[in-house]
VMD Tcl script that draws the C-alpha trace (Angstrom):
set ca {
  {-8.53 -16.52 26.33}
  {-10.75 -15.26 29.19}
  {-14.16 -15.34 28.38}
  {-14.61 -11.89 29.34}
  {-11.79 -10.90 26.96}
  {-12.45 -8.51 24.02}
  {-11.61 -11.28 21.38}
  {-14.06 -14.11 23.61}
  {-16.78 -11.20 23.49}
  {-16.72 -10.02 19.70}
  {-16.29 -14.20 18.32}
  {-19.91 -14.71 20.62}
  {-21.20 -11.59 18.43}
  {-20.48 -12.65 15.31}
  {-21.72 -16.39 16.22}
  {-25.11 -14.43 17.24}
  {-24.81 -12.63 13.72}
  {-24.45 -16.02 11.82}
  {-27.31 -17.28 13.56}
  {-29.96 -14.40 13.84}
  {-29.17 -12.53 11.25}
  {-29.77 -14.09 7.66}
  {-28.03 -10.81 5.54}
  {-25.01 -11.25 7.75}
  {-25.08 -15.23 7.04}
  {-25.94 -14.81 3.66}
  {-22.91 -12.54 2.85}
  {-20.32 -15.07 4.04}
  {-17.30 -15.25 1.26}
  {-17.70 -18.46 -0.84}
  {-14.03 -20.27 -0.50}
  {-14.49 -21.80 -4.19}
  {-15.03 -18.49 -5.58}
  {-12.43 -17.03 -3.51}
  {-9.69 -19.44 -4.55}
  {-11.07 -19.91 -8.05}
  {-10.04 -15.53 -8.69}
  {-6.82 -16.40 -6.55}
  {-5.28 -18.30 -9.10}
  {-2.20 -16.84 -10.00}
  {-2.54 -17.29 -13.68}
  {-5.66 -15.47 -13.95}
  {-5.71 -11.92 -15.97}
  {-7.42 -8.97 -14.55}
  {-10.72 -9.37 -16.69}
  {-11.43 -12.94 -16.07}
  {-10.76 -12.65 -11.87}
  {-13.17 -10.03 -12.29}
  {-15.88 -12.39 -14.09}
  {-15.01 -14.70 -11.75}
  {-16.29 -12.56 -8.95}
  {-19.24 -11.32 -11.06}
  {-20.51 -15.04 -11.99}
  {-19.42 -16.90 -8.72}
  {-21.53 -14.45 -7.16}
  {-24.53 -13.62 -9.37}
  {-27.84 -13.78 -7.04}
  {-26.04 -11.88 -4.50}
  {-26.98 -8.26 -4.02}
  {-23.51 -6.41 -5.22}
  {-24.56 -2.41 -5.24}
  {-27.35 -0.48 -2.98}
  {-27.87 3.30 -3.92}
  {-30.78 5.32 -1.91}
  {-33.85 5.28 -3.38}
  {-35.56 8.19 -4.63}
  {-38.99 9.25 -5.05}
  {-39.60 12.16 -7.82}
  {-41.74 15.65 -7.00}
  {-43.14 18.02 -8.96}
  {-44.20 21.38 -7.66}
  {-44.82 24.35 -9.63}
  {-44.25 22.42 -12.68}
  {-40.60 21.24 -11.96}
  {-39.60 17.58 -10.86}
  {-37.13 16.88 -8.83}
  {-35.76 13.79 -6.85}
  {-36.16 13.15 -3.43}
  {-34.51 10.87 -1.05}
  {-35.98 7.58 0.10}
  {-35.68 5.85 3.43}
  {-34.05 2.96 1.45}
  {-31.26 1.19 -0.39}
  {-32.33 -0.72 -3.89}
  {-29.70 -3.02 -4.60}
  {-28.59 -4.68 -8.20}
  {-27.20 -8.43 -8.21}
  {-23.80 -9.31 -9.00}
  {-25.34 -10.95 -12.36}
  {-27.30 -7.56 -12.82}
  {-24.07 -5.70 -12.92}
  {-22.20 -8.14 -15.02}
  {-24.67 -7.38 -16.98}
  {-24.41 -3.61 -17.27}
  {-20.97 -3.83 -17.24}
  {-20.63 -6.28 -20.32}
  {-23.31 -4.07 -22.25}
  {-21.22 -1.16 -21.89}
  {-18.02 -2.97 -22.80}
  {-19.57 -4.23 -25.61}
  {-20.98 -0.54 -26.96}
  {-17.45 0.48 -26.29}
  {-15.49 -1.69 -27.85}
  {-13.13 -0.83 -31.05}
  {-15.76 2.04 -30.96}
  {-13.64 4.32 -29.60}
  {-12.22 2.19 -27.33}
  {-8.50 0.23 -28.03}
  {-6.75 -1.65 -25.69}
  {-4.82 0.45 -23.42}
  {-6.74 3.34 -24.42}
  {-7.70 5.84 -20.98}
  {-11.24 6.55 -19.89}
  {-11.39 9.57 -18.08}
  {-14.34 9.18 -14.84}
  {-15.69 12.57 -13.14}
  {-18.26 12.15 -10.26}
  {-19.11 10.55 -7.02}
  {-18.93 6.69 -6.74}
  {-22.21 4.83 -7.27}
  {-23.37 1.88 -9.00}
  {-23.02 3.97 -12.71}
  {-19.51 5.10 -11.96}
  {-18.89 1.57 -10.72}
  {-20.31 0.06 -14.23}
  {-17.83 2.20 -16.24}
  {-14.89 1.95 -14.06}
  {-15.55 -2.29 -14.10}
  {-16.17 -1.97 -17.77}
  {-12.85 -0.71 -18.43}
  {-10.99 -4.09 -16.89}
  {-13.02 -5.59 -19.96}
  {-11.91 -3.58 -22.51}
  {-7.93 -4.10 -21.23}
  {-8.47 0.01 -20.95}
  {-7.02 2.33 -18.63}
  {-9.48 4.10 -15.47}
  {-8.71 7.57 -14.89}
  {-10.48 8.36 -11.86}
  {-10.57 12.18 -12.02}
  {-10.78 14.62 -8.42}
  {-14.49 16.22 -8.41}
  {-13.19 18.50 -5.09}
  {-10.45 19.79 -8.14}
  {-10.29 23.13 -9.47}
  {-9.99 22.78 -13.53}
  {-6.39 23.90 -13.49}
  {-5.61 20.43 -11.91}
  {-7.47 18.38 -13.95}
  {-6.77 20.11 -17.32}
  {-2.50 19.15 -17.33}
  {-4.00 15.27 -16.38}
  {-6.62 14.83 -18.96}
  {-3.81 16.38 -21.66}
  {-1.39 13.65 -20.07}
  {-3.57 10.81 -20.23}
  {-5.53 11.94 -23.58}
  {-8.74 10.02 -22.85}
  {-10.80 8.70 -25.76}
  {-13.80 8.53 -23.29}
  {-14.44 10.92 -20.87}
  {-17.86 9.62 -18.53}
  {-19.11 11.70 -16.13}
  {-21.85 11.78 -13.82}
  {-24.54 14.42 -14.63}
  {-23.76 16.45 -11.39}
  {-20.45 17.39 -12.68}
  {-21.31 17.55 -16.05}
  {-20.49 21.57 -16.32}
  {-16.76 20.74 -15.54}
  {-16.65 17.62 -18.04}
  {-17.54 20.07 -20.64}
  {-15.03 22.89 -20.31}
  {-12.33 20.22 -20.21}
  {-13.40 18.83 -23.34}
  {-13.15 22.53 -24.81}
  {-9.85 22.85 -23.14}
  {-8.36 19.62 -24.68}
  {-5.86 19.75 -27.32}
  {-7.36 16.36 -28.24}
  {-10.76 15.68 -28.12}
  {-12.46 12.42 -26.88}
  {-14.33 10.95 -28.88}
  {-17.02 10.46 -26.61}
  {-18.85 12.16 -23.37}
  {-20.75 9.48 -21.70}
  {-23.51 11.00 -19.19}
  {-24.17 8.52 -16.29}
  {-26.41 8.81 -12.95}
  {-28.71 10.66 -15.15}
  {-32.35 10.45 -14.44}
  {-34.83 11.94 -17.62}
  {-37.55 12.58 -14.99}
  {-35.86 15.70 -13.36}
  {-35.78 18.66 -14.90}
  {-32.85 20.02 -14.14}
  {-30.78 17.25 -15.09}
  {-32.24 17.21 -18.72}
  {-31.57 20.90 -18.74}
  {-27.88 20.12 -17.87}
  {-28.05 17.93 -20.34}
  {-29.40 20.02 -23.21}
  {-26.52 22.33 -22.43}
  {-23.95 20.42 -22.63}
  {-25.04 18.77 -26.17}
  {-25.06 22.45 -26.82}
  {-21.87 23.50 -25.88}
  {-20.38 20.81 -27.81}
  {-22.24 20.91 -30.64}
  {-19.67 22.27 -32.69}
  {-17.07 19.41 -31.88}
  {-16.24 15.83 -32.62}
  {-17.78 15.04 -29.62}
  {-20.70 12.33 -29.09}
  {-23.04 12.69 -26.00}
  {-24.61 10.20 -24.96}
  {-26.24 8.82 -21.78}
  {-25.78 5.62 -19.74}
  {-28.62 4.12 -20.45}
  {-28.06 5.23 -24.63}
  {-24.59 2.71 -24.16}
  {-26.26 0.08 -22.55}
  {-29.39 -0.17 -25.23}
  {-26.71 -0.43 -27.89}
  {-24.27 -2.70 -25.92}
  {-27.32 -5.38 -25.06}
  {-27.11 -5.90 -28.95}
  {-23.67 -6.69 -29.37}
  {-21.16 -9.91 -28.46}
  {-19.01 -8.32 -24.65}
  {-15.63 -8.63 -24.97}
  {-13.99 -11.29 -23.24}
  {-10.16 -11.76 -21.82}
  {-9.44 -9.00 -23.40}
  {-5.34 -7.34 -22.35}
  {-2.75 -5.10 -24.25}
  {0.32 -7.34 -25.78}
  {2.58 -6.09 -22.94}
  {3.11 -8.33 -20.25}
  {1.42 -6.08 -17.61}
  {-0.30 -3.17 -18.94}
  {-1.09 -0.43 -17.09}
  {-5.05 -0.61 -15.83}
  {-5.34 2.52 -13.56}
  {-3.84 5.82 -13.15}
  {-4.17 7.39 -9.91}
  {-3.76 10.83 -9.62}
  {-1.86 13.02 -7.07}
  {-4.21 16.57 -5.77}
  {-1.28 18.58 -7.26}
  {-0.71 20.22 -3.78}
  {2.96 19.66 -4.28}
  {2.47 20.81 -8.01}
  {1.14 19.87 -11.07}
  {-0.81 16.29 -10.62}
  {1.69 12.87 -10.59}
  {0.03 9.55 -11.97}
  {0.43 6.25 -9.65}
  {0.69 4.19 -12.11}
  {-1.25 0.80 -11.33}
  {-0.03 -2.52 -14.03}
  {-3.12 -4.94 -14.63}
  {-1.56 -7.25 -11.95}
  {-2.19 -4.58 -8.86}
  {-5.68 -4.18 -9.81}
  {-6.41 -7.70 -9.98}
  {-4.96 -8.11 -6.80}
  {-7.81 -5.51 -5.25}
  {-10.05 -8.47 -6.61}
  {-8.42 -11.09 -4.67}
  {-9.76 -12.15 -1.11}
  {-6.42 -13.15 -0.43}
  {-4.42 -9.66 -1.52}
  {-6.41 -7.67 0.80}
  {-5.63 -9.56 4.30}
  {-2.84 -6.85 4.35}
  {-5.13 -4.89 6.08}
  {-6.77 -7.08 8.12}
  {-6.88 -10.92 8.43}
  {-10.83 -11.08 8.65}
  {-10.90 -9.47 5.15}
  {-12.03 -11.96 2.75}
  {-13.44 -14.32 5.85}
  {-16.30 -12.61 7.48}
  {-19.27 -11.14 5.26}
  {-18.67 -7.69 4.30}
  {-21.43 -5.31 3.78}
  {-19.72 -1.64 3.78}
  {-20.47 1.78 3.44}
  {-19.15 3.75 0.30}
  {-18.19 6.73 0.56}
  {-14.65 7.91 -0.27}
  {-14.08 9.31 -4.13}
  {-12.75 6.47 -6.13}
  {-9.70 9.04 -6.73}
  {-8.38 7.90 -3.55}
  {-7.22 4.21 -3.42}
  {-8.98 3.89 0.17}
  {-11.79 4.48 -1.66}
  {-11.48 1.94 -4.34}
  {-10.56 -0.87 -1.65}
  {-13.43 -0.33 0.58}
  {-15.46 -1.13 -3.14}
  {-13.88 -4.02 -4.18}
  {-12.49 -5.76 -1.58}
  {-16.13 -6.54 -0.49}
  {-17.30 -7.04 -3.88}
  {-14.16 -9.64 -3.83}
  {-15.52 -11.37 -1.03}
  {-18.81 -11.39 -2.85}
  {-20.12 -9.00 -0.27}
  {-22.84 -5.92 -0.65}
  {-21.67 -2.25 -1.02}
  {-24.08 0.85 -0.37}
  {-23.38 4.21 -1.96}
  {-23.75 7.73 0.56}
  {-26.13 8.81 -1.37}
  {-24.44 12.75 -0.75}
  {-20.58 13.43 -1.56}
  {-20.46 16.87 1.34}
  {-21.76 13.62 3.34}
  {-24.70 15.30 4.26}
  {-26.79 12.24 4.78}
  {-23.93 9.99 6.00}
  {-25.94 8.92 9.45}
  {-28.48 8.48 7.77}
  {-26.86 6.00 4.87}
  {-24.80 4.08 7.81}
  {-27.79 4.02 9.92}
  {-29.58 2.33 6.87}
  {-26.95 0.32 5.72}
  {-25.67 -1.49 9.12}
  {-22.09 -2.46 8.07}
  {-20.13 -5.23 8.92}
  {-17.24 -3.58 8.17}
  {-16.40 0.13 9.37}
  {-13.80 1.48 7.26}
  {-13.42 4.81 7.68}
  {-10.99 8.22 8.03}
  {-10.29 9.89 10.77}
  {-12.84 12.74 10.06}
  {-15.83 10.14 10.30}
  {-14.93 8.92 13.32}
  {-14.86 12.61 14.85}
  {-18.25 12.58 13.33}
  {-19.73 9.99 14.87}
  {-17.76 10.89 18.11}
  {-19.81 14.67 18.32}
  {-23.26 12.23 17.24}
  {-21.82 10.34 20.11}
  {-21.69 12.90 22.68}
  {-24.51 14.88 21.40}
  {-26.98 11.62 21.66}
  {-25.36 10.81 25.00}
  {-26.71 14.33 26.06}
  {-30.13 13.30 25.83}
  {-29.49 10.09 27.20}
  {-28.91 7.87 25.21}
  {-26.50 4.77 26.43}
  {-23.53 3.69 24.06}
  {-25.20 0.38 23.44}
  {-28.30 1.97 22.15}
  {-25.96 3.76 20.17}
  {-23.91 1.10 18.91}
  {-27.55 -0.32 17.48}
  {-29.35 2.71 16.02}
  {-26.52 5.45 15.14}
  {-23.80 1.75 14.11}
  {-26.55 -0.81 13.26}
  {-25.04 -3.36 15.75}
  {-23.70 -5.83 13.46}
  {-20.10 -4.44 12.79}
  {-17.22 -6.95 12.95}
  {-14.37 -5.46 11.91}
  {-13.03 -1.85 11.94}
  {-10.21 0.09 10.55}
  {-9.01 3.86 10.12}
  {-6.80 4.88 7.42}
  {-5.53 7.32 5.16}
  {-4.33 10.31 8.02}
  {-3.18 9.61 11.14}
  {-6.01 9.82 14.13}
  {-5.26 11.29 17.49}
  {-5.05 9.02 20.38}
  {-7.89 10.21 21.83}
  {-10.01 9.76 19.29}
  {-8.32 6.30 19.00}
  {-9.77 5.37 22.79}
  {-13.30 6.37 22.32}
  {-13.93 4.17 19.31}
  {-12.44 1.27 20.82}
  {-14.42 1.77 23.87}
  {-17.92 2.70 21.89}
  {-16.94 -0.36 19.64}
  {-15.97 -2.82 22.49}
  {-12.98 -3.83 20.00}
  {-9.61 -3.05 18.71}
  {-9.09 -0.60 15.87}
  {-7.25 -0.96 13.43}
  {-5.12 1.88 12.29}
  {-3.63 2.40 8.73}
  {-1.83 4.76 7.33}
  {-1.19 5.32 3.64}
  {-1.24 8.32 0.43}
  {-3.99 8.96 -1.64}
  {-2.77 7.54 -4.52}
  {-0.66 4.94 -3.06}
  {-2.59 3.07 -0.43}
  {-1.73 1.75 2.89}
  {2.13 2.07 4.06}
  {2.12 0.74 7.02}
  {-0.56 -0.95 9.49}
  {-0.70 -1.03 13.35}
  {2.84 0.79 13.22}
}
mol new
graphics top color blue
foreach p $ca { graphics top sphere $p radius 0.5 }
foreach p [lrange $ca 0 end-1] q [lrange $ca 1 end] { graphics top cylinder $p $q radius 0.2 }
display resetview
């Protein structure tokens, strides 16, 4: 290999990162826990605690800060300049609490829990939860109009329906549209200081006040979980139930569930499982950039195939990705995994910044963060064009993916 090669150029950089850079160094996979959740024998809820205690002073989640304002009486949330992380023990935590609240009360083996809202570390707490309670995730389309998600949520007949408070409206008219109510609406990414959340709130005990129907909040689950034993190893009888059903956008009609068995999922735990995509995965630290609904199965790897490799995920802290330069600025990734759309985005930041000056290696560092060592597109095709630039800006080969929504990758690198 020359030493001016691509490959000889990118293996100095990440020897630099190892040794300059103590996040990078500190999020290098652990090979005992890696091959400890690789064991064959293992059931999806025990790989997952595997992860979770393997890994527990590591920081698993970041989601923006925010600092609250009040003016003219109302408080709202603002933005900070920062990620606040949780610990892989701090969401083992959360996530056995709300198992534990959850439990036989409504919640049954192989019972489904419908999820509504943008991934975060909430959304991530219930959809964990439910490989606890041997349940079934039903990751439901926020960008869906209600006549798609009505005909899946009568399919699927949820017992728990969660959904973050900025989609709480549409949670409640398909609980009044259900032939069979759940028996619970679990409110999460709510925060009590801002008004207009506790207003949304208010309205949508309201609205179902004349139901079945419990309301409660994330943090109401937890308080009562914390006081109960968490579930442990628990699965359906069958010999691979069915842990996640992955919707279709009903563009070809009504909605089609992908159905994913126990054994799939667990295998989006495993280091191991994900080299599919890239034979770094699972090797190098991973600190990513979340920011694909958890509808879409690109989505859901980018999530926990770095939490399997016990690195640290940050949320976009916007789903119309509104502050998406900011979040990537902030959260300087190791691994880029992204859709052909972001790249186009940071390839007009590209040439607008170049405008003024700017040189692609001061780009790489402020607009990248300079510490990326892998990088993938996936889920459409992306032009070959496009294609070129990022391989030039990134001084490294792309790897391109191509897959379905609901299905994941189908083929990689042709």
């Amino acid at each position: 290999m020359s030493n001016n090669s691509r490959e000889a150029r990118l293996e100095r950089r990440i020897a630099n990162l190892y040794n300059d850079d103590e996040q990078f160094a500190a999020a290098k996979p652990d090979n005992a826990v890696s091959e400890a959740a690789g064991q064959p024998d293992l059931h999806l809820p025990d790989v997952v605690r595997t992860i979770m205690e393997g890994y527990a002073n590591r920081p698993a989640l970041g989601q923006r800060a925010v600092e609250y304002v009040t003016d003219a009486g109302r408080t709202t949330a603002k933005l900070a300049p920062r990620f606040e992380t949780v610990t892989y023990g701090e969401l083992w935590e959360r996530v056995q609490a709300f198992a534990a609240a959850l439990r036989s009360q409504p919640v049954d083996a192989g019972d489904r829990i419908a999820i509504l809202g943008f991934t975060s570390v909430d959304y991530t707490v219930v959809d964990v939860a439910t490989t606890q309670l041997g349940a079934v995730s039903v990751p439901l389309q926020t960008s869906a109009p209600q006549a798609q998600l009505q005909p899946i949520v009568a399919e699927t007949e949820p017992v728990v329906v969660a959904s973050s408070v900025d989609y709480l409206d549409d949670a409640v008219e398909l609980i009044l549209a259900a032939a069979q109510e759940p028996a619970r609406l679990i409110v999460f990414d709510f925060q009590p200081q801002v008004d207009d959340q506790r207003e949304a709130l208010d309205a949508a005990k309201a609205r179902l006040a004349g139901t079945s129907v419990v309301v409660e909040t994330m943090a109401d689950v937890l308080t009562r979980g914390r006081t109960l034993d968490a579930p442990r190893g628990v699965t359906s009888a069958d010999d691979d139930p069915i842990s996640l059903l992955v919707y279709t956008s009903g563009s070809t009609g009504a909605p089609k569930g992908a159905i994913y068995p126990e054994s799939k999922v667990a295998n989006m735990w495993r280091t191991v499982a994900n080299s599919h995509w890239d034979d770094n995965q699972g090797v190098l630290p991973a600190i990513s950039l979340a920011f694909l609904p958890m509808s879409h199965v690109m989505g859901r790897g980018i999530l926990y195939g770095a939490l399997a490799a016990g690195g640290t995920v940050n949320f976009a802290a916007r789903s119309d990705l509104s502050t998406f330069l900011e979040d990537l600025a902030l959260t300087r990734p190791t691994q880029l995994s992204f859709v052909p759309r972001i790249w186009d985005m940071l390839h007009q930041e590209y040439l607008s910044q170049s405008d003024g000056g700017a040189t692609v290696d001061e780009l790489r560092q402020s607009l990248l963060g300079g510490r990326f060592v892998t990088a993938l597109t996936g889920s459409a095709p992306i032009s070959p064009g496009l294609t070129t630039w990022v391989e030039e800006c990134l001084d490294m080969h792309l790897l391109e993916g191509y897959g379905a929504t609901e299905a994941g990758a189908v083929f990689v690198d042709g």
